[in-house]
N, C-alpha and C positions, 0 to 999 in steps of 0.2 A: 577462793577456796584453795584447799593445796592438803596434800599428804602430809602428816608429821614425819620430819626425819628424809624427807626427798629431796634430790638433789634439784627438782625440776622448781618451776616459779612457784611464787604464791601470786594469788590474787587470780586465777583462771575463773572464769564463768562454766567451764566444764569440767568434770574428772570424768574418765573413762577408764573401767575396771575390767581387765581383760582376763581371760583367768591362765592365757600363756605371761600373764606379767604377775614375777613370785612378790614384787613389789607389793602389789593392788592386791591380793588375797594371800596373804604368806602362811594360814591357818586353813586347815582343811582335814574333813576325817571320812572316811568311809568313800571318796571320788578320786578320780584320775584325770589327770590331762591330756587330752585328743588333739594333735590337729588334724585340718582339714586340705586335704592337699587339693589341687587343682584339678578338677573333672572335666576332660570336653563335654560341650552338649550339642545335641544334634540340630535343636534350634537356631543357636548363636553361631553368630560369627565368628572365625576362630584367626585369620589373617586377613586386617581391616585396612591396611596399609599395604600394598604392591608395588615392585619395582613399575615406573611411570613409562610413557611412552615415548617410541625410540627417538633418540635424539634429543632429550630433555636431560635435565643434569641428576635424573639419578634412573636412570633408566638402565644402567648397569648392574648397582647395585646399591640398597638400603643400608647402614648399618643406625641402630636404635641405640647409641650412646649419646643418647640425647634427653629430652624431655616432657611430659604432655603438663600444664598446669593449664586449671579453669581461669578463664580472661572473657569479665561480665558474664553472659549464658553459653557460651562455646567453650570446646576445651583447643589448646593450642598445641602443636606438636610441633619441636623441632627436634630435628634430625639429620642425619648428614647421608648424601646423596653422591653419588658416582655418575656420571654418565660415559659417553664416550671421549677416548682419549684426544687431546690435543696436540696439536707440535711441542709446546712447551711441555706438555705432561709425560711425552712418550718417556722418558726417563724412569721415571716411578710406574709401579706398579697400580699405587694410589693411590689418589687424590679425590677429597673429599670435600663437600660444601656444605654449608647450614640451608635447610632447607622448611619449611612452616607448610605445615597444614591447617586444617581448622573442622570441627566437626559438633556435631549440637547432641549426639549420644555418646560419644565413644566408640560408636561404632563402625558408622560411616565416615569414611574422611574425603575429603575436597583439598585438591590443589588450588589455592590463587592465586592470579596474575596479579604479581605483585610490581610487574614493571622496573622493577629497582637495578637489576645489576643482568649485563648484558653477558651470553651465554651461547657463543658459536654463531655472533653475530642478531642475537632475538634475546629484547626484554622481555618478553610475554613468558614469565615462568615463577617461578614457588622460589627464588634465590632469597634470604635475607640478606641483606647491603652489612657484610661484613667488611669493609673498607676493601680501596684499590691494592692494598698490600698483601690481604689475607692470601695463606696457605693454604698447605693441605690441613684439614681440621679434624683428629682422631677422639676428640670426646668435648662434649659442651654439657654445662647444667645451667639452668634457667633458672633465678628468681624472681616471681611478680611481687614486687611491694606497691600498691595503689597509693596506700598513707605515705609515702615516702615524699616528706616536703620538695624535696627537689623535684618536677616533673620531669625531668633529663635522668633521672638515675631511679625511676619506678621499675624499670626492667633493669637485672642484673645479669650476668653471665660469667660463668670460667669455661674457660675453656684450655684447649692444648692443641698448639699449631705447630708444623713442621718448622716455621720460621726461630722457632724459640726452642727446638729440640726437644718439643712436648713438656717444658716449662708453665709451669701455671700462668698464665696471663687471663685480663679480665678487661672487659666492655659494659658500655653502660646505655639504655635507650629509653628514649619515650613513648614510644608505640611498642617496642619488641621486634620491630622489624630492621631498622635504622639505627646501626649500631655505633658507639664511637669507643675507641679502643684507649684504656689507661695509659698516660704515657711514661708512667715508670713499669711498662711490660718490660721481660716478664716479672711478676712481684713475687715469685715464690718457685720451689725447686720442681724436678722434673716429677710430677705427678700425671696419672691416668686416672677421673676423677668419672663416677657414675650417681652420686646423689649429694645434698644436701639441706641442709635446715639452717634456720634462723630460733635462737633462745635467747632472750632479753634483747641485748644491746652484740652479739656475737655473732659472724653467720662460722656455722661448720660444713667442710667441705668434706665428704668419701669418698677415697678412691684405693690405687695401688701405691704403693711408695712407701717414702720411708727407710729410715736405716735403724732397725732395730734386731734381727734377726741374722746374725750371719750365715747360717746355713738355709735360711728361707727364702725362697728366688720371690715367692709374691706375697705381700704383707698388706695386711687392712689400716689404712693410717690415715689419718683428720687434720687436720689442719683447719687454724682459727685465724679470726680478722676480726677488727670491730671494726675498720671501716670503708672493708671489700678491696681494698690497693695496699695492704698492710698487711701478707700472713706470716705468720709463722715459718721458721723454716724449720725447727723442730717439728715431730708429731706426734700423738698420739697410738699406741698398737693398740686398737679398737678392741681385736680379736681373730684368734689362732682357732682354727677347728680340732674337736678334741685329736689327740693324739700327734698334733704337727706342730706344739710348741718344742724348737728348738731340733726338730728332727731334721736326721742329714739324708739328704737325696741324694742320686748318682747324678742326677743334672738338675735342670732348670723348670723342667716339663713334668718330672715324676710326682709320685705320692700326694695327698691329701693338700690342700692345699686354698687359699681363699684369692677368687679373683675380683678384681677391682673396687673391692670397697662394697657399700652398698644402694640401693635405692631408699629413700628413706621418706617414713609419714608419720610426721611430725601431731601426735593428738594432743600435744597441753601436758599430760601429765603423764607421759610415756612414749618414744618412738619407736616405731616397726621400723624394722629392714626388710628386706629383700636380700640376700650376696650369693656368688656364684660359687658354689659346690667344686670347684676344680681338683677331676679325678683323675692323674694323671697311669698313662699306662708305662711299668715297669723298665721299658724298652726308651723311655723317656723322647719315644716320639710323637711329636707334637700333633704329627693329626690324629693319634688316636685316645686323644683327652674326651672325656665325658664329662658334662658339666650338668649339673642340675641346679635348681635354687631356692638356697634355704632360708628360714626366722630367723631372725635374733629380733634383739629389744634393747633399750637404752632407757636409762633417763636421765642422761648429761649430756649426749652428743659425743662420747668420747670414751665410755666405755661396755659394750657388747655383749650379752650371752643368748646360749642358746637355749631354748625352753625343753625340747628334743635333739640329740647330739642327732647330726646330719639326717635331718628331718627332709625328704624332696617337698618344698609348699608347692613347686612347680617341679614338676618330674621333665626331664628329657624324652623319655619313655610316653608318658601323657601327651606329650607334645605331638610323638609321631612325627616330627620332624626329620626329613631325609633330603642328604645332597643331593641337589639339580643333578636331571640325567645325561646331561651335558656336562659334567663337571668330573669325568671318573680321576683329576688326581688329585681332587678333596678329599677331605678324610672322612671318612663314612662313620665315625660315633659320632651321636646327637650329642650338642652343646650347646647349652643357650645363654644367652646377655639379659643382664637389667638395665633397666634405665632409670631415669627418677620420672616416677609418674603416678600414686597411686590418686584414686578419688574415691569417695561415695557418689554414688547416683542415685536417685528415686531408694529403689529395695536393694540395689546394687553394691557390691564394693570391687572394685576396677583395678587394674595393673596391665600394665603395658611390657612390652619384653621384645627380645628378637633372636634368631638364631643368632649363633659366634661370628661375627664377620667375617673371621678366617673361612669359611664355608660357605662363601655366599647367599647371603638371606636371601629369599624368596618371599621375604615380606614380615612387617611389627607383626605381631600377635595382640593379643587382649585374651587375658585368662580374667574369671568372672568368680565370685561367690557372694551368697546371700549378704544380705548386709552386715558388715561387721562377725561375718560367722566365720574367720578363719581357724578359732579351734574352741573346746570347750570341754567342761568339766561332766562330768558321768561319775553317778553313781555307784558303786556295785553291793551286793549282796553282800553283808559282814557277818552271819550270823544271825541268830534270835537277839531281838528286842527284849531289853528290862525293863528301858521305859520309849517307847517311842519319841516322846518329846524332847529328852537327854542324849538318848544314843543313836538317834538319827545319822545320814549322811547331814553332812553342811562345810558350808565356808564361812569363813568370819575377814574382814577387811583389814587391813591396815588401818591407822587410826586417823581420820578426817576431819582439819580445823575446817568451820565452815566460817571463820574470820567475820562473825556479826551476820551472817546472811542467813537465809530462808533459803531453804532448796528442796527439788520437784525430785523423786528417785523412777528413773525406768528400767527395766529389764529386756535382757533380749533373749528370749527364751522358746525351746519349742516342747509343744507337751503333743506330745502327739496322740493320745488319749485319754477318755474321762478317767479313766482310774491312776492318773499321777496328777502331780502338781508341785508349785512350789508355794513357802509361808516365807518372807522378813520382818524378820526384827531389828531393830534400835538400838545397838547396846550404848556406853559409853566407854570410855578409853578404856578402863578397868574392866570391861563384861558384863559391867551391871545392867541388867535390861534398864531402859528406860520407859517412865508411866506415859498409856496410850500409846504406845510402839512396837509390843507385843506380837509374837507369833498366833496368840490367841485373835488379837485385834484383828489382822492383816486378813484385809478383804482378798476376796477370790482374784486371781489373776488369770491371765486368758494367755495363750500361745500367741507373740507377737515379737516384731526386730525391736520394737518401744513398748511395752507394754507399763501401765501407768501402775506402781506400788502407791496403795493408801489404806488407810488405817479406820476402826468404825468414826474414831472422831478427828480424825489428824490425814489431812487430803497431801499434807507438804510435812518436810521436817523442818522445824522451826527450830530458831536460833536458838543457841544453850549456851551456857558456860563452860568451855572444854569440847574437848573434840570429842568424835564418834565414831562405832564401829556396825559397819553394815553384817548382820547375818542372814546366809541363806541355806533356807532348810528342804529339801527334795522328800515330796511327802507321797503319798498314796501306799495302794497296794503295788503300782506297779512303778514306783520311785526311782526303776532304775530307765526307765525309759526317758524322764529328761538328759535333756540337752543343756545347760545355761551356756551362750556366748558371750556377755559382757552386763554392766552394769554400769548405769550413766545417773552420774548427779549433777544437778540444772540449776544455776542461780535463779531463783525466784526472782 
């Protein structure tokens, strides 16, 4: 299946229709687009990761320019770790190490003794075996490919080591812990890199970098490879926040600005980001930057927009993050870090984050919302009805080849009482409803993250000649009380 007219594959087994993506619904009357920013709850854990204990290699400090990917039922975190200073270290300020965790929610994590690499004298520690050479290590991203015929290059890595001047260089492993380093490092220019994806036969790297912008101290730029030892030295300018294309700052630190690229979750026929809000203050001193972090979307891995112009999806302020009280010449505005990590869980949808290293984390976070509910479409009141059927609120879809196949339509919607609901219809490319697909037809749907769309005679949409367009219609007396968060179509 695949969108007409999308940059993104064909042939996916899913589409996912988001309604922050103008792609997936570019037709809509009478609703508005919501997001949902990050709520703490008093239930959840809110820092699931802690600097470790004394004398262990990150027992100084956390920074989360790193990664969580699911590997079998666990999710795996790497990250980079500080402990205490060595004789060799005392020079630098910091030095940093790749360091794994492992945990079966997201929530609780576990160091393991991983035995691999020896650390003040004791293997017994969470170290990944980043070679006898490795530096200091300021940002890593993780790919798991399983299907990756080579079993030596299932786990991928870039990273950026002091040794290469924060130069792109990359590693390759069989476990994810045992790493062996490319030997044409570094393969690519000096990048600070916080997410990435793989589309087709390409992987795409985000971070900071880039020479596109002369007056812009920190640029959102991608970099490509088809076969991970091969990037690019060009890049892509992913995306400028409104108002900061081409604006001149008095330094380096001021004004609006985007930092390190983004965290990215890669759905099939659309990617989320994550990137960091970099707010800088007038006086263009560095510690009193505030960072929050906002959406964007893609669907090529290369070029960016924002649904809501500097939308917080994770607020600094929500965070309530404040510097250690041992720390008075940190800089006291809250700023926070992405990393690459997003999952669904069970009802869950997960991201991972950390305060700014420069402030000494006190630990990863995990910010949480319902499944798939980061933003949604709402109704509002237009007026008197002429014909309720006609002049309803609704969305209509993009146009949808389903390339020969049969597909199952869900919805993830909340109706929070009897008196709203929603009806879909079937159209085709052109809007012509199609027979037994009907808003008429369309059985009841219930409040649910999947709830299952079917028809009095039609349980699936069956195959047609030409593509199709989903419509959805927010019906009742109290119509403006839905929610819809997304719309999923299932290869049969």
């Amino acid at each position: 299946m695949k969108i007409v007219g999308s940059k993104t594959s064909a042939g996916l087994n899913e589409i996912v229709l988001f309604p922050f993506d103008d792609e997936a619904f570019p037709l809509h009357r009478g609703v508005e687009l919501n997001l949902k920013g990050y709520q703490r709850r008093a239930d959840k854990a809110h820092i699931v990761l802690a600097p470790g204990v004394t004398g262990g290699p990150d027992s100084v400090h956390i920074a989360y320019y790193g990664t969580v990917k699911k590997v079998g039922d666990e999710f795996w975190m790497w990250y980079l770790g500080q402990g205490s200073l060595d004789n060799e270290e005392e020079a630098y300020p910091w030095f940093q190490r790749v360091c794994l965790a492992k945990s079966r929610d997201g929530y609780h994590w576990e160091r393991p003794q991983l035995g691999l690499v020896d650390y003040m004298g004791d293997k017994a520690n969470n170290l990944v075996d980043m070679g006898s050479e490795c530096g200091h290590i300021s940002a890593c991203v993780v790919f798991y490919e399983p299907e990756d015929p080579n079993p030596e290059r299932r786990f991928k890595m870039a990273f950026a080591d002091r040794r290469y001047r924060n130069h792109l260089a990359v590693a390759f492993s069989a476990d994810g812990l045992t790493w062996r380093e490319s030997n044409r490092n570094p393969v690519g220019p000096w990048f600070e890199m916080s997410g990435g994806t793989r589309i087709d036969d390409a992987w795409y790297l985000s971070g900071q970098g880039g020479k596109h912008l002369k007056e812009a101290a920190r640029q959102f730029a991608t970099h490509m490879s088809y076969d991970f030892e091969n990037w690019t030295l060009a890049s892509s300018l992913g995306f400028q926040r409104s108002g900061s294309l081409g604006q001149k700052t008095s330094g380096k630190n001021d004004g609006k600005q985007t930092h390190l690229g983004a965290g990215l979750w890669n759905r099939g026929n659309v990617i989320v980001g994550f990137y960091g809000m970099w707010n800088g203050h007038p006086s263009n001193d560095r510690r009193m930057v505030h960072m929050d972090l906002g959406l964007i979307v893609s669907q090529d891995g290369l070029h960016y927009r924002e649904p809501i112009a500097d939308f917080p999806i994770v607020s600094a302020a929500e965070d309530s993050w404040r510097p250690l009280p041992d720390s008075p010449d940190l800089a006291k505005f809250p700023a926070l870090m992405q990393g690459q990590g997003f999952e669904n869980s069970g009802d869950e949808t997960l991201f991972w984050y950390a305060p700014w290293p420069e402030q000494k984390s006190d630990g990863v976070r995990i910010a949480s919302w319902p499944r798939d509910r980061l933003g949604f479409f709402k109704a509002y009141t237009h007026g008197p009805l002429i014909n309720e059927m006609e002049d309803s609120s609704h969305v209509i879809s993009a146009p949808i080849d389903l390339e020969g196949q049969s597909a199952y339509l869900e919805i993830n919607v909340d109706l929070p009482n009897q008196h709203c609901g929603v009806s879909v219809e079937i159209l085709s490319e052109k809007f012509e409803p199609l027979p037994g697909y009907g808003r008429e037809d369309c059985k009841q749907i219930s409040s649910s993250f999947n709830a299952s769309v079917s028809w009095t005679a039609k349980e699936l949409i069956e195959s047609i000649g030409g593509s199709i367009r989903i419509r959805i219609d927010f019906t009742g007396l109290r119509f403006e009380d839905v929610s819809l968060f997304a719309a999923y179509l299932r290869a049969a």
